[in-house]
Each structure stands twice: as structure tokens, then as C-alpha cells.
N, C-alpha and C positions, 0 to 999 in steps of 0.2 A: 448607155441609155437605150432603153426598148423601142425600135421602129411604131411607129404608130401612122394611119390614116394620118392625112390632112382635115377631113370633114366630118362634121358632127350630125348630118342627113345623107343617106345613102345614093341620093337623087344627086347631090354635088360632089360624088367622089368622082377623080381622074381616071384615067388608066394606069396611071405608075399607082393609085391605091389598091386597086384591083387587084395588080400583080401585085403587089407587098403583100396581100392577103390571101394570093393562092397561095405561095410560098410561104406563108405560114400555118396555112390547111394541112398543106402535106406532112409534116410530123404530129399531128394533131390526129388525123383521121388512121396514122400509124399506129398509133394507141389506144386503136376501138379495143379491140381485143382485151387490153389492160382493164380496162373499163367495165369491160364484161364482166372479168374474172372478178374484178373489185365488189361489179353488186352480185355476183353468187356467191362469195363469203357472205356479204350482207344479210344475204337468204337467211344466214347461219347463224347470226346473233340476232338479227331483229325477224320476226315472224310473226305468224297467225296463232295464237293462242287455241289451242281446244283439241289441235291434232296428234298424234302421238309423236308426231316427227317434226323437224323444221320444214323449212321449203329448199332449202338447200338439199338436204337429203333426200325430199321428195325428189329434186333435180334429177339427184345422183344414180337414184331408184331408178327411174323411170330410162333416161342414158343407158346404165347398164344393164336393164332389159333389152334394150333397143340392143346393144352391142351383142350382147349372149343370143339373138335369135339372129345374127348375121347381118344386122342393118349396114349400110355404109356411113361414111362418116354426115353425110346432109342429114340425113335422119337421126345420128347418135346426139347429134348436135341439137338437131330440132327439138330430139325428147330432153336436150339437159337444158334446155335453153326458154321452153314452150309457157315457161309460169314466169320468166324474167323484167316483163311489167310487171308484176304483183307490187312494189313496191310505191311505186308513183302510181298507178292505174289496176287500182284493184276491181274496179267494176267493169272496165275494158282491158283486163289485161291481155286475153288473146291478140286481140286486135293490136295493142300495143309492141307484145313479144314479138308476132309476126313481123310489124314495121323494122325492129331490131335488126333480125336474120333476113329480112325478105332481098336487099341485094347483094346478098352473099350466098342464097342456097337456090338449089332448084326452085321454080312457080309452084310447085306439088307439097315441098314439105311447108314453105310459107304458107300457102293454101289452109293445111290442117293445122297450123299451130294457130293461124287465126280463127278459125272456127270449131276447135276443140272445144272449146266453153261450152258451145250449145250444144254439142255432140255430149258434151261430158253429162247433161239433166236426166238424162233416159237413166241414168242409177239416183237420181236425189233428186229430180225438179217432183216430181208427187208428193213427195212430204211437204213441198211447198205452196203447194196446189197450183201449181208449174204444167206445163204441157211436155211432161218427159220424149213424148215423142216429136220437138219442135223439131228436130235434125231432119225430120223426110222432108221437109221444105227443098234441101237439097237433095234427095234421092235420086236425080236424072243427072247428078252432077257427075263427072270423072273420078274427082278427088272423095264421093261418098264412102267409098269403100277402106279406102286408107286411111282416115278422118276416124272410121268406126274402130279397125282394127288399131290404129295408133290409141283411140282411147281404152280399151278394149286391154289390151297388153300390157302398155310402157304407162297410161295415164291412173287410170283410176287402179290398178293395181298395186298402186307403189305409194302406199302408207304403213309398211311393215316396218317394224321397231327392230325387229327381226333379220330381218333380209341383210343378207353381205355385198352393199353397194363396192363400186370401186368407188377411190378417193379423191375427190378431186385432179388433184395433180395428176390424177391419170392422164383423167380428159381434157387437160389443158393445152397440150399442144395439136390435140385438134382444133378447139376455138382457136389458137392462134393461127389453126392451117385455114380454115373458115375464115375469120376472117381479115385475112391477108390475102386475099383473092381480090382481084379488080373487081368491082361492085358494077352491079347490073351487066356483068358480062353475056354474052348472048349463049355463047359454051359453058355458061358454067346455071342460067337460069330455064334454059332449055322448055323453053313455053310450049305448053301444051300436051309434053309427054308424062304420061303416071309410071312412077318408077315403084316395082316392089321394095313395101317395107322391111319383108322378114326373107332370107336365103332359100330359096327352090331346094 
């Protein structure tokens, strides 16, 4: 029989429930990673109608750009990873994917993968009658520059039917090196330094 709480209000648990439910977090939070993986196939069957690619391949796209201009792996990660709300939170997805990665990568690549959406309108918010230039809002920001070239590259470039992404499998034992890192690590989240996107 499965351990279970005592209490059916959070206010009246113990402390022996407390611990019964760290110690069942911990193989739980093991399995972000599986998780991830799970909804980037997802990308792959279920998607956005109208573009010539799925979202999973957009992923892959966008990833293996990152990789081929010398990213490291927070950034490889960040481009495969940066549309992985789209699923549950299509109208906040950045904001959403960010939440995903944000204690697992550097503050910089979080940064941009939450505010790629707006950064992305400067190519399509005019056809919408959108303020394509909503992104100089942050222009005095650190992270404006990596925001522009990440969309710039790995983001809005990578809808090619065409293009020879790597395979998932590739980049899976990164996500799993991502995230199997201690979360909110202070070495591994490194606040306030802007790291290059693409190899000197």
C-alpha cells in the first residue's frame, strides 16, 4: 500500500507528512527532464496548423542553429526548449518556457527565452497592426542584445522544410545534463552576467 499524508488540509499536516513528501519529491523532480522530453515529441504530433513545420522541428531548428554557431549548452537548450509552453500557454508561452528552464540555466538565457515573443513582433507584429518595435521598451536592458540576436538567428529563422536539423536524440542528453543540475544553483544561475550567444 502507497504511503499517503494523514491530512486532507495542508494547514493540519505534521512533520512526519512533510517528510513523507520530501522524500517523495525527490524521484519525482528526477524526472523533469523525462517530462520535457515527453512534451517535445508532443511538439511533434500535436501543433500549430498553417506553418510548414511542426514545433518540435521548429525546436530542433532553432537548437541546432544555436549549436552550429558555437552556443553552449544553456543557450542550445534555451533555443530547443524557448517555444515549450506553447502547449498549455499559447498566449504566454515565453513567459511560461522561461519558468520551465529558468532554475536550471543561467538569469541571461531565462531572460530571453521570456521575452523572445515580444522581441519576435519586429518581423510580423505590423501586419497586425502591432507596435513591431514594442522590444525598445527594453533597450537599456543587459539582456537587449542577446534577446535580438537569439531571435534574429536560432528564432525566426527556423521554419525551413528544408533545413538539416539534428534529431532529437541528439539533444537529449543535454536536457538531461540541464536539467539534473541543482535548481537555482548560484554557479550555475550566475545573476547578472550577459554570457555570449554565438563563439568569438
Amino acid at each position: 500500500m502507497t504511503e499517503t499524508v494523514s491530512f486532507t488540509q495542508m494547514r493540519d499536516g505534521t512533520k512526519e507528512d512533510y517528510e513523507l513528501l520530501e522524500r517523495k519529491e525527490k524521484p519525482f523532480l528526477a524526472l523533469t527532464g523525462d517530462r520535457v522530453m515527453d512534451e517535445l515529441r508532443r511538439q511533434g504530433e500535436v501543433t500549430l496548423e498553417g506553418y510548414r513545420i511542426t514545433r518540435l522541428e521548429h525546436a530542433l531548428q532553432s537548437a541546432t542553429r544555436a549549436e552550429r554557431d558555437g552556443a553552449d549548452i544553456d543557450w542550445i537548450v534555451g533555443a530547443l526548449l524557448h517555444d515549450i509552453g506553447d502547449g498549455l500557454a499559447p498566449q504566454n508561452h515565453d513567459r511560461m518556457s522561461a519558468e520551465v528552464i529558468r532554475p536550471f540555466v543561467r538569469w541571461d538565457v531565462a531572460w530571453v527565452v521570456e521575452h523572445h515573443g515580444l522581441f519576435q513582433m519586429l518581423y510580423y507584429g505590423h501586419h497586425y497592426g502591432w507596435d513591431r518595435n514594442a522590444r525598445d521598451r527594453y533597450r537599456d536592458h543587459p539582456c537587449f542584445e542577446s534577446c535580438a540576436t537569439f531571435c534574429e538567428r536560432w528564432d525566426q529563422s527556423s521554419f525551413d522544410p528544408d533545413y538539416d536539423s539534428k534529431p532529437l536524440e541528439y539533444f537529449e542528453p543535454m536536457v538531461r545534463e540541464v536539467f539534473g543540475r541543482k535548481a537555482y544553483a548560484a554557479d550555475v544561475l550566475r545573476e547578472g552576467e550577459v554570457s555570449p550567444l554565438v563563439a568569438a
